[in-house]
C-alpha positions in Angstrom: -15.0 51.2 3.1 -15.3 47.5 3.6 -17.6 45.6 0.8 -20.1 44.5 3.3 -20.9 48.2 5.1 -21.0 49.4 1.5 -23.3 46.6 0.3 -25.9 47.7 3.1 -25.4 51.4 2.5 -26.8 50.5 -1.3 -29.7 48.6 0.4 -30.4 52.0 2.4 -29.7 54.5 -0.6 -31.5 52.4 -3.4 -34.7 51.6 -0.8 -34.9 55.2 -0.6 -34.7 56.2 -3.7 -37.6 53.8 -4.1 -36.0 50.7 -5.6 -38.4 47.4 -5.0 -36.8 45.3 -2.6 -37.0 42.2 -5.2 -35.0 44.8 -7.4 -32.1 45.9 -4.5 -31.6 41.7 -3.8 -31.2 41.0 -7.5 -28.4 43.9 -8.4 -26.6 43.1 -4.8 -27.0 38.8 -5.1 -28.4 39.0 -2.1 -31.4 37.4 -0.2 -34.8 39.3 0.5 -34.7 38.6 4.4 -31.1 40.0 4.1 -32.5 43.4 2.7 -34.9 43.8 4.7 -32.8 42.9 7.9 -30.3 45.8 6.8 -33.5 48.2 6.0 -34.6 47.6 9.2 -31.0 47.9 11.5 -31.1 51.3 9.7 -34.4 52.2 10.9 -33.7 51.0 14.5 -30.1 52.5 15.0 -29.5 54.5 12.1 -26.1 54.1 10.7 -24.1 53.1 13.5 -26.3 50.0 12.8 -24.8 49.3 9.6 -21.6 49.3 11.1 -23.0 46.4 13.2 -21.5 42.4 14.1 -21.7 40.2 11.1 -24.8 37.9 11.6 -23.9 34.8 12.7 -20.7 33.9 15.3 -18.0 31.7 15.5 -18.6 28.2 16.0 -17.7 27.1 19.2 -14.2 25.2 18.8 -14.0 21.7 19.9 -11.4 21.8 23.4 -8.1 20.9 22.9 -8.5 17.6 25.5 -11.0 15.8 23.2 -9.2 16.8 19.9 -5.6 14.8 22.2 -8.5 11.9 22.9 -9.5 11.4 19.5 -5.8 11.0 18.3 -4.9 8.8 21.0 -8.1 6.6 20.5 -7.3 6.6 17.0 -3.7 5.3 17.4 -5.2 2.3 19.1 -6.7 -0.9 18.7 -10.9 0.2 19.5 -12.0 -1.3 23.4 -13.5 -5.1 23.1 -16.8 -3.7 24.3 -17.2 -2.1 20.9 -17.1 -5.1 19.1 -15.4 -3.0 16.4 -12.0 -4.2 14.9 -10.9 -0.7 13.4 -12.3 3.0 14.4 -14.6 4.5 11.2 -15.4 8.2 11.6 -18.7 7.7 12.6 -18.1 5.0 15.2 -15.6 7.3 16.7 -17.4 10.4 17.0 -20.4 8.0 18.8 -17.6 6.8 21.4 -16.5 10.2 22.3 -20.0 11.2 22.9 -20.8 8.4 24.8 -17.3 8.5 26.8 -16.6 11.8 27.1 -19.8 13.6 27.3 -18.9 16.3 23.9 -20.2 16.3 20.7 -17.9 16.0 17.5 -18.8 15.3 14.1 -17.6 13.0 11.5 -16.4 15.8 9.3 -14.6 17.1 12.2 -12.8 13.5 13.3 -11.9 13.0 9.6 -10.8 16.5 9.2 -8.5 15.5 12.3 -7.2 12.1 10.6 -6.3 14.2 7.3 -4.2 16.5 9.4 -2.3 14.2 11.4 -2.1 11.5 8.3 -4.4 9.0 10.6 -5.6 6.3 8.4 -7.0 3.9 10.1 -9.2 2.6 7.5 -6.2 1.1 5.7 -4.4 -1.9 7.3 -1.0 -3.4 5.8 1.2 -6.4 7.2 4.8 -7.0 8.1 7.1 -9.9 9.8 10.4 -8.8 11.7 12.9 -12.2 11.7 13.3 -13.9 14.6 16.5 -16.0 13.2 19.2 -15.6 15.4 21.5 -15.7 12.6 20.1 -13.0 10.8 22.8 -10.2 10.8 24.8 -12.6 9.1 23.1 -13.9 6.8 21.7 -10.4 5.5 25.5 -9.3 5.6 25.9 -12.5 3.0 23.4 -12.1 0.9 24.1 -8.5 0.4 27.7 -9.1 0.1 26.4 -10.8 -2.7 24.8 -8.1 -4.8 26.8 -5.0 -3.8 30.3 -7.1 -4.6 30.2 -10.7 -5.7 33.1 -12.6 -6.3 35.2 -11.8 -9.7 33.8 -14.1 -12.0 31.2 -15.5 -10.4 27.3 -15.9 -11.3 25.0 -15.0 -8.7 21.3 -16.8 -9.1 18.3 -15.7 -6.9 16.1 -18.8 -7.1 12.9 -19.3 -5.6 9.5 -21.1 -6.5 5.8 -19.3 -6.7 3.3 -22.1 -6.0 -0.4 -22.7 -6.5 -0.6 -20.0 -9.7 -3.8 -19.9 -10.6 -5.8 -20.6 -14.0 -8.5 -18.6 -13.4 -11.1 -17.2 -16.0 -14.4 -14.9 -15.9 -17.5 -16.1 -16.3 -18.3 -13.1 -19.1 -16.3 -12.0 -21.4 -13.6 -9.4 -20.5 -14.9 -5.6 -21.3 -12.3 -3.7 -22.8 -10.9 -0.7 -22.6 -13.3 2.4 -24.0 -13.5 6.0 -24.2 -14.4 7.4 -20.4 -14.5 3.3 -19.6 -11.9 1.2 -17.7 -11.6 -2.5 -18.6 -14.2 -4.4 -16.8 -14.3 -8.0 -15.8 -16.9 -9.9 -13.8 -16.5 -10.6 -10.1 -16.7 -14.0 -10.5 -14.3 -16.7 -11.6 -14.1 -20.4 -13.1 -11.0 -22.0 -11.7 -9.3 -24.6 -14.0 -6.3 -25.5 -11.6 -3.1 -24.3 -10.7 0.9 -24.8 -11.4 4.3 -24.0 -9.5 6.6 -21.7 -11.2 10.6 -21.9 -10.3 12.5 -19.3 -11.3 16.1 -18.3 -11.0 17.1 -14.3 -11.4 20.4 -13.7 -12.7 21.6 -11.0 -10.4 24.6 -9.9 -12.4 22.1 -9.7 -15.9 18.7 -9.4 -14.7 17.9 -12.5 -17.4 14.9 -14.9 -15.8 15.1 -18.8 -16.7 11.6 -20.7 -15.6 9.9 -23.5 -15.5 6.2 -24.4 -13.9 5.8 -27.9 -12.3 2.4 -29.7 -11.4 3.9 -30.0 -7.8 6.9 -28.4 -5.3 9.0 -31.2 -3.7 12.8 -31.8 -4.0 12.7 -34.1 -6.5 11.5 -30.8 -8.8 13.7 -28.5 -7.2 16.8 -30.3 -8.2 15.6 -30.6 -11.8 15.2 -27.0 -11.5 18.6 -26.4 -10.3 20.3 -28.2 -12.8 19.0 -26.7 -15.2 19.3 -23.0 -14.1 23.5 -23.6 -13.4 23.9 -25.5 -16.5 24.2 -22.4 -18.5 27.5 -21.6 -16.5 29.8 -24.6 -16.6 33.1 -24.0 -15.4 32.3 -21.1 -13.3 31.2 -20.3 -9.6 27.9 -20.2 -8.4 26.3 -18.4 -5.7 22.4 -19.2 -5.3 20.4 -17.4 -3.0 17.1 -18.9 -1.7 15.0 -19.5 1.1 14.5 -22.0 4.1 12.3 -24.1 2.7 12.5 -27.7 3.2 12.3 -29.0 -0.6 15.9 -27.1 -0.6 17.1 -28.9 1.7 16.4 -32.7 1.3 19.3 -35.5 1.4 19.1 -35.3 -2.7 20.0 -32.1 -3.1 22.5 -32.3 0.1 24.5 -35.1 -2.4 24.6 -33.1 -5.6 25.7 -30.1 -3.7 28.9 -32.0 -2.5 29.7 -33.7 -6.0 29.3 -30.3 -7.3 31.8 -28.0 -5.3 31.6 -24.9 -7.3 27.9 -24.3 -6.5 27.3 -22.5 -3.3 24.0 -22.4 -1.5 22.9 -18.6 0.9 20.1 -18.7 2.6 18.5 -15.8 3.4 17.2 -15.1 7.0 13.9 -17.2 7.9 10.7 -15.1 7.3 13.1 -12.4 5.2 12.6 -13.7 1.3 12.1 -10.0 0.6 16.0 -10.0 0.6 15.8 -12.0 -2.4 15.6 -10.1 -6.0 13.4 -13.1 -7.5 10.7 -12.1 -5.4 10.6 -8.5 -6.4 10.6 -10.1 -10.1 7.7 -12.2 -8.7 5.9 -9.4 -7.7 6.2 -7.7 -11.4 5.3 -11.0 -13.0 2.2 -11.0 -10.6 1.1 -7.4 -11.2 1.9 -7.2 -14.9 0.7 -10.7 -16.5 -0.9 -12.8 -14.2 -3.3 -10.7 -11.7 -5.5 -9.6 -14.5 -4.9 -12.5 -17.0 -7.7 -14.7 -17.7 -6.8 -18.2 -18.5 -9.2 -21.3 -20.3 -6.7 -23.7 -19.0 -3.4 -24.5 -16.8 -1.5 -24.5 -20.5 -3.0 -21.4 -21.3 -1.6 -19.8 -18.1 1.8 -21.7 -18.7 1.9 -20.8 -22.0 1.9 -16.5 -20.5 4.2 -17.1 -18.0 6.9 -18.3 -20.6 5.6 -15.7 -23.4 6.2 -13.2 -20.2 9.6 -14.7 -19.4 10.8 -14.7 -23.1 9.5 -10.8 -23.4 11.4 -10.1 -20.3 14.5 -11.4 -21.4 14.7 -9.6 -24.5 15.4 -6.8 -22.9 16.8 -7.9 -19.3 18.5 -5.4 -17.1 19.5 -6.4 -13.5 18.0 -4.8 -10.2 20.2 -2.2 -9.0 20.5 -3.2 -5.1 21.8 -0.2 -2.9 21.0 -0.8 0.7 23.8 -1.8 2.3 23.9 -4.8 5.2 24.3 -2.1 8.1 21.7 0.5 6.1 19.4 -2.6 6.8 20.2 -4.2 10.3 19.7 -0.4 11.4 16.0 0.0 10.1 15.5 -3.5 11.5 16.5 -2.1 15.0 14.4 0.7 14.7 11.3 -0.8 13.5 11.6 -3.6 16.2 11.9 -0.2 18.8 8.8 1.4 17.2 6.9 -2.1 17.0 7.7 -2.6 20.8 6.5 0.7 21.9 3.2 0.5 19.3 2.7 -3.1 21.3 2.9 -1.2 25.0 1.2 1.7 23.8 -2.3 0.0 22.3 -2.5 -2.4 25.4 -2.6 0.5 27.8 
């Protein structure tokens, strides 16, 4: 028979035979109110009344309508008369009940949020191009990495300003058994530099150099020295819109020197540009959690990283193709429309 009708027979049985209840509640793990509620359903209805309803009921289950409202409230932006910028579990379980007259809790909105992978408590950023050249200028720069000419060097250049020298104002804790490194939350900061950096796309090999300042005057130092390395051959660069890349000086050299070619990627797109992904490792793997006494402390990583990198360089492998991309674009301006039209309602 089913363990809980034969856990209250014992009760019965063993009570009769004379057991202490104290005794029957230790050998079954049970409670004392729960023998003596079964001794007594015995003596009311005899044992029909073992065969009784669980104790206890379901929990009445929250309607269908206000789970809908609390995913729809979720998905948009809270009303200005909550003064609140993003929905927390709490907040929103208060809002229902005061909106909707029924009574949710926390638990119950976050276990909601888990099963429709809500997360409102995270917030991330994103910029679609408005350049109305951008289809081709992403099918250029692209052309670029998936099939550049015979021959030719391509160079993703770019510049990552205002690096900061910063240090802690304790030392740095490191790394111990069952401890992670630990670093105070405050900081000295001794100044900052401007790297440039140009990616050889075809090699993956970095050449760098940080500057006190960004202007044009630096760039074109920059760039000379970045195509020097490969005289006598063509030379596509990639970069951004930025001004300093632009400027009547670097206009001039450009037409004495035919065989470099300038690509620009599309404005607010320098994610299209590999030196930026290098950036980003540069950013998480030396500089984030470096602690630098001095602007030529910091310089002196930054080339130590460079030299490290280039010792055993390897290129990016690029797969997305220009119409792979230009067809996400389309989509996510779709979605980002109807997001827009959906949280105003």
């Amino acid at each position: 028979m089913p363990a809980d009708i034969a856990m209250r027979a014992r009760i019965v049985l063993w009570s009769g035979e004379g057991r202490r209840r104290r005794d029957i509640a230790e050998l079954l793990g049970v409670s004392l109110p729960t023998v003596d509620r079964w001794k007594t359903r015995y003596a009311e209805h005899g044992p029909a009344g073992l065969e009784g309803d669980r104790p206890g009921g379901a929990r009445e289950q929250v309607p269908a309508r206000i789970r809908a409202r609390l995913i729809a409230l979720t998905r948009m932006t809270p009303p200005a008369v909550t003064g609140l910028s993003h929905w927390s579990t709490r907040e929103l379980a208060k809002y229902v009940k005061r909106t909707e007259n029924a009574t949710v809790s926390w638990h119950y909105v976050a276990r909601v949020w888990r099963e429709e992978n809500l997360k409102p408590h995270r917030s991330g950023t994103f910029k679609i191009s408005k350049d109305s050249a951008f289809a081709d200028k992403v099918a250029d720069v692209v052309g670029l990495y998936l099939a550049p000419p015979g021959g030719a060097v391509v160079l993703s250049i770019d510049e990552k300003t205002q690096v900061q020298a910063l240090d802690r104002t304790q030392p740095v804790l490191p790394v111990t058994f069952a401890a992670t490194e630990k670093r105070t939350y405050d900081y000295v900061r001794y100044g900052t530099t401007n790297l440039f950096a140009a990616l050889n796309v075809g090699t993956g090999e970095v050449i760098g150099e940080c500057k006190p300042s960004r202007n044009g005057k630096n760039f074109l130092a920059f760039l000379k020295k970045a195509v020097k390395p490969h005289a006598g051959k063509e030379i596509h660069v990639v970069l951004d819109n930025l001004s300093t890349h632009t400027t009547p000086e670097v206009k001039a050299w450009l037409a004495s020197n035919p065989h470099v070619h300038f690509h620009f990627t599309p404005v607010g797109s320098s994610w299209i540009n590999q030196i930026e992904t290098w950036f980003g490792i540069l950013t998480r793997q030396s500089i984030r959690r470096g602690t630098f006494s001095s602007v030529n402390v910091l310089i002196k990583q930054i080339r130590d990283y460079i030299d490290s990198w280039n010792s055993e360089a390897k290129p990016f492998t690029w797969t997305a193709t220009a119409e792979e991309i230009l067809t996400k674009v389309r989509l996510v301006q779709t979605n980002v429309k109807k997001l827009v039209a959906n949280n105003s309602k």
